[in-house]
Backbone bond lengths (Angstrom), bond angles and torsions (degrees), N, CA, C in turn:
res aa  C-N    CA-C-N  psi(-1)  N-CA   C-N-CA  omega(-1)  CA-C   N-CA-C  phi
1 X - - - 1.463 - - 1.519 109.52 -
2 X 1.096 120.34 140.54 1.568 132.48 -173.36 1.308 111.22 -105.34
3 X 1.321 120.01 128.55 1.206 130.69 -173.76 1.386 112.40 -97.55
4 X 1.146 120.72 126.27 1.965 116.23 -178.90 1.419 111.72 -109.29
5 X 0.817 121.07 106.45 1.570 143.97 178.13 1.433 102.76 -47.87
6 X 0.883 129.89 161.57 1.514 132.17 147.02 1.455 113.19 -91.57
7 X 1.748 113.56 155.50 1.434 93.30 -157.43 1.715 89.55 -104.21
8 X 1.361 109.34 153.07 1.557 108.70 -176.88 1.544 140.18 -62.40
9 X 1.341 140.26 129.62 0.919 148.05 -160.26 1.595 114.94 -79.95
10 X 1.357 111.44 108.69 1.451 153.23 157.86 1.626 91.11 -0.07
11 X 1.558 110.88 111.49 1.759 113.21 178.60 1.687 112.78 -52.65
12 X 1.130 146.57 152.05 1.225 153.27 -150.53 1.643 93.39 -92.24
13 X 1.340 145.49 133.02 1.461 151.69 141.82 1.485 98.21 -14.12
14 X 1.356 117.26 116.66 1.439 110.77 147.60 1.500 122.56 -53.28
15 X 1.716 101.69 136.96 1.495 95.15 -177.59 1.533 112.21 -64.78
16 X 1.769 108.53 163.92 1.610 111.42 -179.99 1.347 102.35 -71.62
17 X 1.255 110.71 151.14 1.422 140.26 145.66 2.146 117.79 92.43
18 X 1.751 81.53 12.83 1.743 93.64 -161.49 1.590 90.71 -107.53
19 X 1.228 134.86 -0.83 1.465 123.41 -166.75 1.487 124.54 67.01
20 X 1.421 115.26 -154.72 1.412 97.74 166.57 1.815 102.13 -113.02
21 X 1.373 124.25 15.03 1.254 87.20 170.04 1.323 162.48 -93.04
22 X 1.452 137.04 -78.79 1.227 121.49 179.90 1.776 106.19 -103.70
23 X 1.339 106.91 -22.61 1.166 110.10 167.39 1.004 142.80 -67.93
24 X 1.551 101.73 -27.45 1.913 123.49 171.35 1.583 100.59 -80.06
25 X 1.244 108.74 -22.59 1.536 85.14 170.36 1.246 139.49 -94.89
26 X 1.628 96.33 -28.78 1.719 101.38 172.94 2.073 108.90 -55.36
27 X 1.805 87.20 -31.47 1.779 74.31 176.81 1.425 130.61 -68.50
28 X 1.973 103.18 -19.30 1.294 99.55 176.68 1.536 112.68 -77.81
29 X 1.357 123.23 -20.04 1.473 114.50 -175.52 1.711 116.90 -77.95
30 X 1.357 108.12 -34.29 1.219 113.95 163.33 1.642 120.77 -79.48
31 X 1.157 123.83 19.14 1.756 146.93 157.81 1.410 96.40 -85.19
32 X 1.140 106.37 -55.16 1.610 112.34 -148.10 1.856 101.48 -87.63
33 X 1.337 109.18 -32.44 1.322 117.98 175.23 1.227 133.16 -91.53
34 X 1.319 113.27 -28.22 1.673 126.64 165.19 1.573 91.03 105.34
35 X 1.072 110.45 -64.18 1.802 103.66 -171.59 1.871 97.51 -152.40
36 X 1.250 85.12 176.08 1.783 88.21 -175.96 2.220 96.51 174.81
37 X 1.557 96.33 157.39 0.978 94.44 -173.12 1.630 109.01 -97.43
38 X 1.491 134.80 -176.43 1.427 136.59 -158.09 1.642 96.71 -82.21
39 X 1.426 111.86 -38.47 1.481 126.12 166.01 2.006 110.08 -47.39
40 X 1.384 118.62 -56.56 1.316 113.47 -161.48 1.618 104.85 -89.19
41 X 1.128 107.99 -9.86 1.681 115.97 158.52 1.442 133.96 -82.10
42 X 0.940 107.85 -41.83 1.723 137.13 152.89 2.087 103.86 -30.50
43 X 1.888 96.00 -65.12 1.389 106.78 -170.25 1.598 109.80 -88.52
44 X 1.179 114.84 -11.56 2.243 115.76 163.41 1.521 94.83 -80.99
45 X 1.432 136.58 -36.81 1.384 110.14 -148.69 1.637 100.35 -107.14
46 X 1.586 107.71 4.39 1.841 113.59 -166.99 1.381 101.95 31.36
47 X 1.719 96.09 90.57 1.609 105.35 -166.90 1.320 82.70 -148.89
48 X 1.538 137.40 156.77 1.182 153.08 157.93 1.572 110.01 -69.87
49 X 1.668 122.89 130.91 1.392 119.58 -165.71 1.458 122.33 -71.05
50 X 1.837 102.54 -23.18 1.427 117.73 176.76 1.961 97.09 -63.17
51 X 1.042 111.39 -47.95 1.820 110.09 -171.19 1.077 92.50 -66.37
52 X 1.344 146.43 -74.82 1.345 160.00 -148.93 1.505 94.53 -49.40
53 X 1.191 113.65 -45.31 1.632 121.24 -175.79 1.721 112.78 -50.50
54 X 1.588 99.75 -62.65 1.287 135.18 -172.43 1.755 100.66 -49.13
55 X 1.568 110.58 -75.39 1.518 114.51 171.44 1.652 102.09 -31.61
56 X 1.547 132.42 -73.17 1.259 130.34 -150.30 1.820 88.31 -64.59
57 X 0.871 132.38 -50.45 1.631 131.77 -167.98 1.198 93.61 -41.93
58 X 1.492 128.20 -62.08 1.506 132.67 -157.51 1.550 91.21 -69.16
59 X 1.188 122.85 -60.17 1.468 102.21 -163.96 1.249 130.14 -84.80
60 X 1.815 115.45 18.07 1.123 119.07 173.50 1.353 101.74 -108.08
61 X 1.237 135.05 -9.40 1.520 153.14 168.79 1.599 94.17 -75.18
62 X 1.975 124.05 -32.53 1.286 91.12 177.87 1.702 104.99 -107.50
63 X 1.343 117.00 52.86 1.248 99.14 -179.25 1.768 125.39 110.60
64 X 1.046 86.75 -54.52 1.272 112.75 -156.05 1.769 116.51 -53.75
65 X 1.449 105.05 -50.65 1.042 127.60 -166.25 1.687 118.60 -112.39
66 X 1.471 135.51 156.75 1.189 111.38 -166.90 1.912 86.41 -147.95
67 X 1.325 110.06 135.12 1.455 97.12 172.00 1.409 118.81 -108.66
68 X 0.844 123.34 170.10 1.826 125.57 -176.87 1.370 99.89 -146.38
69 X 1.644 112.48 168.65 1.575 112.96 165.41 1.547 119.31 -129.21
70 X 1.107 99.23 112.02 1.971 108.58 -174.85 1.271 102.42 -64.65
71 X 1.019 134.42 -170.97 1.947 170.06 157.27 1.562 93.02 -145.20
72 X 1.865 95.96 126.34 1.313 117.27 172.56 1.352 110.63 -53.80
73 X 1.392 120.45 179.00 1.776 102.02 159.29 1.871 91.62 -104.25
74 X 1.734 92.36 145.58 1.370 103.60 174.28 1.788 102.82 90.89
75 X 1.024 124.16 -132.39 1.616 107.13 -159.56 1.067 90.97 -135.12
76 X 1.768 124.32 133.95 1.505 143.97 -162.14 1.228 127.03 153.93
77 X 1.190 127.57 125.32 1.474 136.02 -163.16 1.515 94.71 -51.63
78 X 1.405 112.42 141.57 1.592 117.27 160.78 1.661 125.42 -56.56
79 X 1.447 129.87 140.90 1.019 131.32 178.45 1.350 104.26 -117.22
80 X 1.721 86.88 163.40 1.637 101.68 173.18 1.586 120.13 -104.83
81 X 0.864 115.98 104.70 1.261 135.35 -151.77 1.990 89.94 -95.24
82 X 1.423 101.45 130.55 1.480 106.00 169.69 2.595 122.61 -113.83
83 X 0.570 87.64 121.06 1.647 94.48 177.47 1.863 119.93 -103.36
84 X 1.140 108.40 176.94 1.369 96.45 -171.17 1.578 78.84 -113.91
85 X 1.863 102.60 156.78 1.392 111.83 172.12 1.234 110.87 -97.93
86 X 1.399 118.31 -157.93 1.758 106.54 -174.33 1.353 103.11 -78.66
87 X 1.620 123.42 -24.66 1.407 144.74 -154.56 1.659 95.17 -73.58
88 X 1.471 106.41 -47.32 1.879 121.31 173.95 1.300 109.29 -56.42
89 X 1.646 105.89 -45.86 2.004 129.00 -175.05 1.986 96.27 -35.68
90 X 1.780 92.43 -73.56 1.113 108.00 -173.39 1.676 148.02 -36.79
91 X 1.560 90.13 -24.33 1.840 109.78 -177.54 1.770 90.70 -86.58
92 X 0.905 133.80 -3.46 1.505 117.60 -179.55 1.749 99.36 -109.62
93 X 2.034 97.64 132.89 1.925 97.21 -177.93 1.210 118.28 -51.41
94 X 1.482 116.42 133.67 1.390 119.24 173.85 1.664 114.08 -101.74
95 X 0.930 137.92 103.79 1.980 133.33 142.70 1.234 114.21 0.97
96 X 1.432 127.60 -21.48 1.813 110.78 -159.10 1.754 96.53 -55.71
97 X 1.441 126.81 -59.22 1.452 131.68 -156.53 1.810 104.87 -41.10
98 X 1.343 100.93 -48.29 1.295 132.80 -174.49 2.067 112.75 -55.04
99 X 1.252 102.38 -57.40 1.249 136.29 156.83 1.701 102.31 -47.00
100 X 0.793 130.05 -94.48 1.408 129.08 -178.20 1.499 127.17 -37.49
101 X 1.676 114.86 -46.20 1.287 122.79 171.65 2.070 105.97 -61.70
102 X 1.392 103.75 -48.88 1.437 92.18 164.04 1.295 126.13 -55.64
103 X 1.335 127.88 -14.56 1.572 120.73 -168.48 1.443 107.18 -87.13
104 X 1.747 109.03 -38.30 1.049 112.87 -164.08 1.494 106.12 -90.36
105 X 1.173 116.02 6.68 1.845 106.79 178.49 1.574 84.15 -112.41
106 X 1.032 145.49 -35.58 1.705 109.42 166.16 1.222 127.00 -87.83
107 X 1.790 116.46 12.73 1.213 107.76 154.78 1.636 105.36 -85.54
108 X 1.315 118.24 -10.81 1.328 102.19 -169.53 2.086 100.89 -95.52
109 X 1.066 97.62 -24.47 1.816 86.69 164.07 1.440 124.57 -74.77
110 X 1.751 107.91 -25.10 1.626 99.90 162.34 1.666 113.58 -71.38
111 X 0.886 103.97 -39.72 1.595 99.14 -168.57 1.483 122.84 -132.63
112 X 0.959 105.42 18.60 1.834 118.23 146.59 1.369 100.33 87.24
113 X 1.255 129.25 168.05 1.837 124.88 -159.51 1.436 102.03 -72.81
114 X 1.109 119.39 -10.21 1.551 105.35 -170.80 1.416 106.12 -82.83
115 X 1.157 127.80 -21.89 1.596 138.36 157.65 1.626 116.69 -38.95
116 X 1.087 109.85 -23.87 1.512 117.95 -158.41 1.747 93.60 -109.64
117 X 1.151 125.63 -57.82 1.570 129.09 165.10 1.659 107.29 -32.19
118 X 1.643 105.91 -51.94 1.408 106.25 -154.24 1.966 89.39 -72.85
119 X 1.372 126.62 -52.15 1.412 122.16 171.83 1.485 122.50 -27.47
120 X 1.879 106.11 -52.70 1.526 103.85 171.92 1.497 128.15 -77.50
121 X 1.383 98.09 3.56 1.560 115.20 178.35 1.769 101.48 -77.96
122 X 1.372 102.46 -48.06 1.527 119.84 -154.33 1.673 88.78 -57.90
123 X 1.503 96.24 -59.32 1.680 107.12 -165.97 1.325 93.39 -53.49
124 X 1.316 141.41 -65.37 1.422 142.85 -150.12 1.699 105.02 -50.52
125 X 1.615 109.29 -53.60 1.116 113.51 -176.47 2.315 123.26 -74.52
126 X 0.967 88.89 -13.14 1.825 115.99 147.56 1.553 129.89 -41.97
127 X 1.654 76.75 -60.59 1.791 87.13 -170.28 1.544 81.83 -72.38
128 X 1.681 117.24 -77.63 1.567 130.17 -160.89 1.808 92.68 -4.56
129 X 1.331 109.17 -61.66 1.625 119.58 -135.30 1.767 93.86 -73.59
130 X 1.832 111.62 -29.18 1.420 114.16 -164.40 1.755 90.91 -93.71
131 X 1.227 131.48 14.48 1.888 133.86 -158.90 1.601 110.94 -128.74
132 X 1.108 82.85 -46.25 2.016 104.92 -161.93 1.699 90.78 -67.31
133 X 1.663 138.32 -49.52 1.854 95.64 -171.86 1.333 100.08 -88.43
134 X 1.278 133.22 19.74 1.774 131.36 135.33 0.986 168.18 -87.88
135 X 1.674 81.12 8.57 1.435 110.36 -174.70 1.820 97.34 -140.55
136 X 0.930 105.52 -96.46 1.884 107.94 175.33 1.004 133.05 -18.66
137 X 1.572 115.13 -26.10 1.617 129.83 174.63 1.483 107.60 -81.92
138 X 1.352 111.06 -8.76 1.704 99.06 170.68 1.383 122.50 -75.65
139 X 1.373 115.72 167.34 1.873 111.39 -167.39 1.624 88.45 -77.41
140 X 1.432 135.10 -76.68 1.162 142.42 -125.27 1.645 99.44 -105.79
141 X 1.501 111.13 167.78 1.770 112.11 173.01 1.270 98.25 -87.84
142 X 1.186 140.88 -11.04 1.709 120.36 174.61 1.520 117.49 -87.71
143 X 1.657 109.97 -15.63 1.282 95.72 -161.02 2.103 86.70 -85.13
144 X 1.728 108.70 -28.93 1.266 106.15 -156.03 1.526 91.60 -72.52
145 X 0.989 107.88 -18.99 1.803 105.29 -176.08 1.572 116.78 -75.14
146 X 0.936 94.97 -38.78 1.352 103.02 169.21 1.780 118.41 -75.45
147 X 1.178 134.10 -28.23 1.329 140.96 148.43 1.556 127.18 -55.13
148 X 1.538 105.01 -9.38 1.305 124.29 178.21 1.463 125.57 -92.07
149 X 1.783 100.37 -37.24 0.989 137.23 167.62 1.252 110.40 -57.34
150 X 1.611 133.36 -53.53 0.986 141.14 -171.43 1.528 103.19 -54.15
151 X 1.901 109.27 -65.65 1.499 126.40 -167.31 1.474 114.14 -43.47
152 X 1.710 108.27 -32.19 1.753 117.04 -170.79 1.654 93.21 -63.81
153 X 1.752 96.68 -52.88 1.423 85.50 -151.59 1.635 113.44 -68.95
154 X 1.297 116.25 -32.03 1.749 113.63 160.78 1.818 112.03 -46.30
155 X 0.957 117.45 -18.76 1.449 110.21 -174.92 1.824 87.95 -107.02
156 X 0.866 137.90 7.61 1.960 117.12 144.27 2.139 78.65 105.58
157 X 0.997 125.08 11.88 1.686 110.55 167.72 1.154 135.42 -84.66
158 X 1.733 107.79 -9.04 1.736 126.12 164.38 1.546 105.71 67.47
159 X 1.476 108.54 34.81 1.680 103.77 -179.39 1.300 120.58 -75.93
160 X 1.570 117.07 -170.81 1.435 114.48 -177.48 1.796 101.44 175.45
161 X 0.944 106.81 145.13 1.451 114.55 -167.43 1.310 109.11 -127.31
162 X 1.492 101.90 117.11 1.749 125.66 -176.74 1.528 108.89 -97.92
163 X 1.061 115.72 170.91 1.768 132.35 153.10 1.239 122.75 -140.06
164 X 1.185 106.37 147.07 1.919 107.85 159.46 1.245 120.80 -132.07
165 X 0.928 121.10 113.97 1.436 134.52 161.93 1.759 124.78 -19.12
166 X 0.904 98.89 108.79 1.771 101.98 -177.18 1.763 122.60 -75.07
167 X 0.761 126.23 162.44 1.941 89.18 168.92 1.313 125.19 -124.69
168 X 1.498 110.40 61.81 1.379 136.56 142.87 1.708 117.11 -99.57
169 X 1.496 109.09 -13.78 1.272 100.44 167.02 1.521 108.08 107.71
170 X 1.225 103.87 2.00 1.671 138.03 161.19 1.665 106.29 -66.04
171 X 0.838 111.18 172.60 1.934 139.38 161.77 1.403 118.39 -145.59
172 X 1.208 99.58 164.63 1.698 111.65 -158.91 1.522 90.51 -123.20
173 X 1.352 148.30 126.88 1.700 127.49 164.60 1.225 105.14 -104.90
174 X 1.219 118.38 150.03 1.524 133.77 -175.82 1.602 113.86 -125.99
175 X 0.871 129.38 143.64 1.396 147.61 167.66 1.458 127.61 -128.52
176 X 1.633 96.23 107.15 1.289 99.06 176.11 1.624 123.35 -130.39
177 X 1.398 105.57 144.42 1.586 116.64 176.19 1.396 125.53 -92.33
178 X 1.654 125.48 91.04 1.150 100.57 150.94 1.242 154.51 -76.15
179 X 1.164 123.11 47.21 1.181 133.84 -179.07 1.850 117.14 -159.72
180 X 1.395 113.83 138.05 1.670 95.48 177.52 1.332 98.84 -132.91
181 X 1.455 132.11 113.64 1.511 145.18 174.40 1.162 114.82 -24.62
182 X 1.305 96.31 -51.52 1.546 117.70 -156.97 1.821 106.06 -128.47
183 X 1.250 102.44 69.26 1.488 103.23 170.36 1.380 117.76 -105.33
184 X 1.393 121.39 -8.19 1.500 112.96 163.71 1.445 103.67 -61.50
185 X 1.298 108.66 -67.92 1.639 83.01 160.81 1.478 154.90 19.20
186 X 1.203 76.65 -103.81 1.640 113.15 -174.29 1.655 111.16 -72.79
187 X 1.238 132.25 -31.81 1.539 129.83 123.86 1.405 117.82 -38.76
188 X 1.044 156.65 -14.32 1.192 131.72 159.56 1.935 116.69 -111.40
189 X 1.251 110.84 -27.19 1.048 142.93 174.34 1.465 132.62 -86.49
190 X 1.789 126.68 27.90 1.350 121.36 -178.81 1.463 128.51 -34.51
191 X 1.525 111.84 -10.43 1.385 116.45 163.82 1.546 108.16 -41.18
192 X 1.216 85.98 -79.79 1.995 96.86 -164.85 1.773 110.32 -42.85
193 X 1.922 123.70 -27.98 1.419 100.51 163.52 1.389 115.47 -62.82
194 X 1.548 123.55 -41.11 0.955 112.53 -162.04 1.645 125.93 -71.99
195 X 1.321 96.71 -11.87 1.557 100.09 -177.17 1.564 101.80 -97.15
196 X 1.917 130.45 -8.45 1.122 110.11 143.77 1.098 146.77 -53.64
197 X 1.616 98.73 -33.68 1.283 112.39 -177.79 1.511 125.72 -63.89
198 X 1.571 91.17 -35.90 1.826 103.46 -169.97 1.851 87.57 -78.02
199 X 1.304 144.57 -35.22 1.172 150.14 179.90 1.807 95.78 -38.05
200 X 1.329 93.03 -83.23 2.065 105.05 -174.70 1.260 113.81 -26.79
201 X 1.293 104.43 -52.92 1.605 114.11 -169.52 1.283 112.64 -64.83
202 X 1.498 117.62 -55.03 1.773 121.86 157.67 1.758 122.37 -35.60
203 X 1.060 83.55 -44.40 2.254 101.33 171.11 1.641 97.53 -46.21
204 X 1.433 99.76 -81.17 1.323 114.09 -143.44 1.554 91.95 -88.56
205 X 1.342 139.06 -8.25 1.547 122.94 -163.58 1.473 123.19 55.86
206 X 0.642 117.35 15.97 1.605 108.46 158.08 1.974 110.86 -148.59
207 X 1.242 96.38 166.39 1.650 129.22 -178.42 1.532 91.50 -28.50
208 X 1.392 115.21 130.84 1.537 114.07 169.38 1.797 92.96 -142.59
209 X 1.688 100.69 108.46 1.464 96.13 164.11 1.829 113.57 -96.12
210 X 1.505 118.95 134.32 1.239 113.98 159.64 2.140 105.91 -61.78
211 X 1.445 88.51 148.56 1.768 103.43 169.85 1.586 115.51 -115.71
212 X 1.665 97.28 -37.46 1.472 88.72 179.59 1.736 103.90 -134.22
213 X 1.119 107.14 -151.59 2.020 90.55 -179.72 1.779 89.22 176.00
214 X 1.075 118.19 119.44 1.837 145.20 155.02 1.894 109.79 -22.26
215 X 1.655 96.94 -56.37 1.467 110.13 -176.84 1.483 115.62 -62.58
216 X 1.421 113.34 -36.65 1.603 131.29 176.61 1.344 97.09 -59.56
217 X 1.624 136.19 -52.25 1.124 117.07 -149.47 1.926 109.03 131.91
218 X 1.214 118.38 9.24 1.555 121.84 -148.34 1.565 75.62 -110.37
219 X 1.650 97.72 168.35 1.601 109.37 157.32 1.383 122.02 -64.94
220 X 1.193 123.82 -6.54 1.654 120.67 -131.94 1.437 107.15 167.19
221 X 1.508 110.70 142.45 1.358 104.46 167.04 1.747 118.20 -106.52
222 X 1.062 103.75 128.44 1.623 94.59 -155.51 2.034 90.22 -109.88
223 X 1.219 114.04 128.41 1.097 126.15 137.17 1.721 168.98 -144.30
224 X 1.486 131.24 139.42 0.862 113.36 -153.56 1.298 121.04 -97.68
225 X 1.395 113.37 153.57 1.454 123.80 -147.31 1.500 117.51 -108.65
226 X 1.070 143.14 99.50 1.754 130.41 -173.24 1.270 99.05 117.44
């Protein structure tokens, strides 16, 4: 009689930004395992338990990792059992960008491009409603700009808000993003800048021209404000 194996399952993506060493891997085994103790990591990675220790210290010091303490079932000293946090979740590639650009091109073959405007409308008017008494309720455009500034950069857009001096004794404010979450996106989809754009301007009340833009090809999306 012949026995059929199952055939083995495809090693897990090293997470981003960890390399390949000992750290990217304990995260991939605890990806792949859900949790495990410093002992059963120690004996997958033929790693010494004092190092094995050391790595999990560092990466639960960065976030990453979270420990707890089980009781076996039945009679056995409690362990410390380690898991990944969302912060651990995050270093491994995710599909969402990927995921989304598919949604929105067969919403746009069921129901024609204006389907896809009205979506970045929906979202735009979302944020407004979750932004606007944190931003709009301020007296002045620097302070709301600067409260705006804040919101990008909690949402992963790495903003920051400049000025330059005009020479009447005026200023110019600028807002710029280095970073865009969602630029698979926004490469295929100029909707979604444009309904950021009309977003800012609603924030802050006044004229917001984009200068440069991430999706085009720029470092940065730079825009000016007033």
């Amino acid at each position: 009689m012949t026995t059929l194996r199952a055939p083995e399952a495809p090693p897990l993506p090293a997470p981003l930004g960890l390399g390949d060493g000992t750290k990217s891997r304990l995260l991939s085994l605890l990806k792949s395992r859900g949790q495990a103790t410093a002992q059963e990591l120690a004996d997958a990675l033929g790693v010494s338990i004092p190092a094995t220790r050391r790595h999990l210290c560092d990466l639960e010091g960065a976030g990453m990792l979270e420990l707890s303490i089980e009781k076996p079932c039945g009679r056995g000293r409690p362990q410390h059992v380690y898991r990944l946090t969302a912060r651990g979740e995050s270093t491994f590639p995710k599909s969402y960008a990927t995921l989304c650009v598919d949604i929105l091109r067969h919403l746009e073959e069921l129901y024609g491009s204006g389907s896809v405007l009205a979506v970045m409308s929906a979202r735009e008017n979302k944020l407004y409603e979750a932004w606007a008494p944190q931003v709009s309720t301020l007296p002045t455009l620097r302070e709301r700009l600067e409260r705006l500034t804040a919101l990008l950069c909690e949402a992963g857009y790495q903003a920051r808000m400049t000025e330059r001096a005009l020479g009447n004794g005026e200023v110019t404010f600028y807002l710029e993003q280095g970073n865009c979450p969602s630029l698979s996106v926004a490469r295929e989809y100029r909707q979604l800048c444009s309904a950021e754009l009309e977003l800012y301007a609603r924030l802050l009340g006044a004229p917001v021209v984009r200068e440069t833009q991430i999706a085009a090809g720029a470092a940065s999306c730079l825009y000016r404000v007033g």
